[in-house]
C-alpha positions as CSV (number, residue, x, y, z in Angstrom):
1,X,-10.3,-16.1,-5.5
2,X,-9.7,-12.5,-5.8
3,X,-10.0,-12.3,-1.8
4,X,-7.9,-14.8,-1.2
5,X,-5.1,-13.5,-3.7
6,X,-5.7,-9.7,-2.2
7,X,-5.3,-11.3,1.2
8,X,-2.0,-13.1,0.1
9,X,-0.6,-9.5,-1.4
10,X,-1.4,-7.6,1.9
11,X,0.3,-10.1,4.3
12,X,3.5,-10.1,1.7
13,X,3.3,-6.3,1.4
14,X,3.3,-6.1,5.4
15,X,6.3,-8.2,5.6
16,X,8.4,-6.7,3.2
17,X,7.6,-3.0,4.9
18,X,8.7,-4.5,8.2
19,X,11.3,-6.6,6.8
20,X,13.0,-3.0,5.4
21,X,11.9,-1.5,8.2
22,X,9.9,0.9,7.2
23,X,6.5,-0.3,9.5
24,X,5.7,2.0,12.1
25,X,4.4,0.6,15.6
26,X,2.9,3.9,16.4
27,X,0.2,5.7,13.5
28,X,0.4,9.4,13.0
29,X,-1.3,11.8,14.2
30,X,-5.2,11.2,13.3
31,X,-5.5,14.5,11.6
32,X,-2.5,13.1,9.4
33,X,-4.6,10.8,7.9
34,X,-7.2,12.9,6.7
35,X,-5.3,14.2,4.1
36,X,-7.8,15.2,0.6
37,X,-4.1,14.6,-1.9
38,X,-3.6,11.5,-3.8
39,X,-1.4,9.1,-1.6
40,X,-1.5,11.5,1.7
41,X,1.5,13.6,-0.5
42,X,0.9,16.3,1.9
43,X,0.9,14.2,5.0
44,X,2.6,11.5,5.0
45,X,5.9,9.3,3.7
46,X,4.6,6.6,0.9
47,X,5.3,3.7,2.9
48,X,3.3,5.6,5.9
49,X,0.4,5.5,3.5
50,X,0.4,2.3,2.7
51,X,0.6,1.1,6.0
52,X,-1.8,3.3,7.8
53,X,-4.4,3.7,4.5
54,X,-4.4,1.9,1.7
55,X,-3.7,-1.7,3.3
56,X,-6.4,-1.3,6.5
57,X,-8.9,-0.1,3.8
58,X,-8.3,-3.3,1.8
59,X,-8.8,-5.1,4.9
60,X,-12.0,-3.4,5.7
61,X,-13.3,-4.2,2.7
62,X,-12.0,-7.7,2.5
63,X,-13.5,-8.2,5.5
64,X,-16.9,-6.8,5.2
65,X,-17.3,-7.7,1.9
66,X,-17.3,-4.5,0.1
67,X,-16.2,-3.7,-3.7
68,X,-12.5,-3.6,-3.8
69,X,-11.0,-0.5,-5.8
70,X,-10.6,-1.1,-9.4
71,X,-8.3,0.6,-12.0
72,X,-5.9,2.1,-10.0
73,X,-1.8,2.3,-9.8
74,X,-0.4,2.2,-7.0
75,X,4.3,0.8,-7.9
76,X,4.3,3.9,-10.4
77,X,4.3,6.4,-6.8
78,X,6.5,3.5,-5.4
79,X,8.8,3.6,-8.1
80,X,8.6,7.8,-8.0
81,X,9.0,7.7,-4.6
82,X,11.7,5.0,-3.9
83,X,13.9,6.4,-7.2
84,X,17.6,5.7,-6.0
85,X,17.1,2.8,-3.9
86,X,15.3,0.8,-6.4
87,X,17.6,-2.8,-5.8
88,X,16.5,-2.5,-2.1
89,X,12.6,-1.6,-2.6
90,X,12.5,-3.7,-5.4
91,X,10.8,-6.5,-4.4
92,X,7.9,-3.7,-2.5
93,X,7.6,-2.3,-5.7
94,X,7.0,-6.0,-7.3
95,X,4.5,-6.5,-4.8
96,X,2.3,-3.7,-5.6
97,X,3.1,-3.9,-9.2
98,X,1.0,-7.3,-9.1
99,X,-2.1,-5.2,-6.8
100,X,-1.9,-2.5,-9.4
101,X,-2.2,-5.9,-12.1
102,X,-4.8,-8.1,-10.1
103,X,-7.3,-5.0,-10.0
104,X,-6.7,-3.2,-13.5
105,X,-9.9,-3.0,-15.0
């Protein structure tokens, strides 16, 4: 059940970031990605970092069957980082407002 409801979140997640046009067709550059700072801060845009880290890492362990993260937030950067155009982000922020709930420990 948690799979399935993970799986649901991901594919509504990846059409509201291309939706608001904020999915990329090309990645960054790889040594963008290997950022050590809490949402690739350093690196990368928020929406760059969920599209390029957080959601092909719940894929890969979705489908490998691996423990998903627990206990983590993940709207309150949305929120931080989309302050200003919160009407049009809104329903993004939503979206991983119920990930951040569905995994809370």
């Amino acid at each position: 059940m948690l799979a399935k409801q993970t799986t649901a979140l991901l594919t509504q997640l990846r059409t509201l970031l291309k939706e608001q046009q904020l999915w990329q067709t090309e990645p960054p550059a790889p040594e963008l990605l290997q950022s050590t700072e809490p949402f690739a801060v350093d690196t990368l845009e928020f929406h760059q970092w969920l599209q390029f880290i957080m959601i092909p890492e719940f894929e890969h362990r979705l489908q490998h069957n691996l423990p998903l993260p627990r206990g983590f937030a993940v709207s309150p950067m949305a929120t931080e980082c989309w302050r200003g155009c919160w009407g049009e982000r809104r329903q993004l922020i939503l979206t991983l407002r119920q990930l951040d709930e569905l995994f809370r420990e």
